[in-house]
C-alpha angles and dihedrals in degrees: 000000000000109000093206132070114242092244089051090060091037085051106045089051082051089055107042099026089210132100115179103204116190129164102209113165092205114084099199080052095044085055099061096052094058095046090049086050089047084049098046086050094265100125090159111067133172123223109198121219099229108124143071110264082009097144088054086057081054102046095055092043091055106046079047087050092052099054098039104053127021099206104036114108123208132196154164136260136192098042108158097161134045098241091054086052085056104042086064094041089063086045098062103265106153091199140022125218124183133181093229124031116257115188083203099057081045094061090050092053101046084047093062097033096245124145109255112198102181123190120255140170110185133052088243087060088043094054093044095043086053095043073058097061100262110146095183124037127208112230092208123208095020090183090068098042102036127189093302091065098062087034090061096039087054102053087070098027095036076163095073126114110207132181115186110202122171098048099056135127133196085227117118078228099060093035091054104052095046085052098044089047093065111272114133097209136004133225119223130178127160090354079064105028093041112215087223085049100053092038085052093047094234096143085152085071094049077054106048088044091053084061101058103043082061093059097050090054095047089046093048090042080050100230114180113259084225104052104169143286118316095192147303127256125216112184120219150164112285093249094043088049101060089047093048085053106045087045081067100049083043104049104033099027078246108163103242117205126181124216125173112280102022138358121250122214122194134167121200090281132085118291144007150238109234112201104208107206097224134085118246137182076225113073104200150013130212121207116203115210106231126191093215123017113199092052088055089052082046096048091049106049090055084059080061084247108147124224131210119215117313109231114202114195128153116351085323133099117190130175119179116215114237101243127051121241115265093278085053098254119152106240117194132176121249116195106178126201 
């Protein structure tokens, strides 16, 4: 059963724009190449269905994804038959891909309220894959329909929601003309998890190359380096702390979790209070969401701001400037993956 409604997977690809798809038969392999996708920003990722016994790979990569992340979806790719749809979708796929559009796979998935992105190749697909429910279609294969496909569909169907796979590059040039084109993801599969990356073990590339396919696609859509506020930080005695922070989930139904060093409190909404549990002459800290962060050190530094160490745990990456705000509040930079 999929853990995940169908607008929350429409909306995270949304989101990223980018979907890293990878067949692997080896589960403890498989594994790796997700977590190196999650670390790198990518939390929707697209096993393909290209091996024998490969639903029972998946099986097993999605029960250890869902416990070990709360916010990483995982579906399945190369889907071409409705019993193969529901078969991972039993299994725990919280989407469905296929490389042709099948009404049929369409019906199973609405069903059972899963986003189906079918492959298609002309606008009359397009328009019936979207009067069967499909919010994102998949533009398949992309090397044979290039950017100025989806450019021209969408001059008279500016609505639609289009994702190329198969043609394109991890290159800031290929990402960028299919974006700026109009597609609102890419897909992205060897060309991403490199065959000669996962043989040699270097997850940490796949990573850093994740990375940086989400920052072309931020830089072509034009988001903004400084994107808000992420939260803000009041430091307090340990004791004080706990009850400041149980006061919050108390009073406004916030979720409280402790980490080491503070609690952070959050609602549904954007943003979050962090409790720090020690005491400080300064009484808060700001941190400022950024889109990219090395080109907010850099921007910064060209303002003749100084930086202290950047830290990087968990999915984030933080760096505090050296000198407080003129109310003597700590700022720091949050890029979050």
């Amino acid at each position: 059963m999929a853990k995940f409604m169908k607008h929350e997977v429409i909306g995270k690809i949304l989101e990223i724009g980018l979907v890293p798809l990878f067949y692997n038969g080896d589960v403890e392999v498989a594994k790796k190449i997700v977590h190196a996708c999650v670390k790198g920003g990518a939390k929707v990722v697209e096993f393909t269905n290209r091996g024998d016994f490969a639903y029972q790979v998946f099986s097993e990569l999605a029960k250890w994804c869902s416990k070990e992340f709360d916010d990483v979806i995982l579906g399945v790719g190369s889907v071409i038959d409705p019993m193969t749809a529901a078969l991972y979708i039993n299994c725990g796929a919280n989407f469905v891909v296929s490389p042709v559009f099948n009404p049929e796979i369409a019906k199973i998935c609405n069903r059972r309220k899963v986003p189906y992105m079918p492959g298609c190749g002309t606008p009359s697909e397009i328009s019936a894959a979207e009067e069967m429910g499909c919010d994102i279609i998949k533009i398949f294969p992309g090397n044979r329909l290039k950017p100025e496909f989806i450019k021209s569909v969408r001059g008279p169907c500016s609505w639609v929601n289009l994702m190329p796979t198969g043609g394109v590059d991890a290159t800031k040039e290929s990402i960028s003309s299919w974006i700026k084109a109009g597609a609102v993801a890419v897909g992205m599969g060897s060309r991403l998890v490199r065959k000669d990356l996962v043989a040699a073990g270097d997850f940490d590339a796949i990573t850093r190359k994740v990375e940086d396919c989400i920052r072309w696609i931020r830089e072509a859509r034009g988001t903004p380096l400084f994107l808000g506020v992420e939260h803000a930080g009041i430091y307090l005695e340990e004791k004080v702390a706990a009850e400041t922070a149980d006061w919050y989930a108390k009073t406004f139904g916030f979720e409280k979790k402790e980490g080491r060093l503070a609690y952070f409190i959050s609602g549904k909404g954007l943003g979050r209070i962090e409790i720090i549990k020690t005491p400080s002459p300064i009484k808060y800290h700001i941190a400022i969401r950024v889109s990219n962060f090395e080109a907010a050190c850099e921007y910064l530094r060209k303002m003749g701001i100084e930086l202290e160490e950047p830290q990087t745990s968990n999915g984030y990456k933080i760096v505090f400037l050296k000198d407080p705000d003129p109310a003597g509040n700590r700022v720091c930079l949050v890029y979050t993956s």
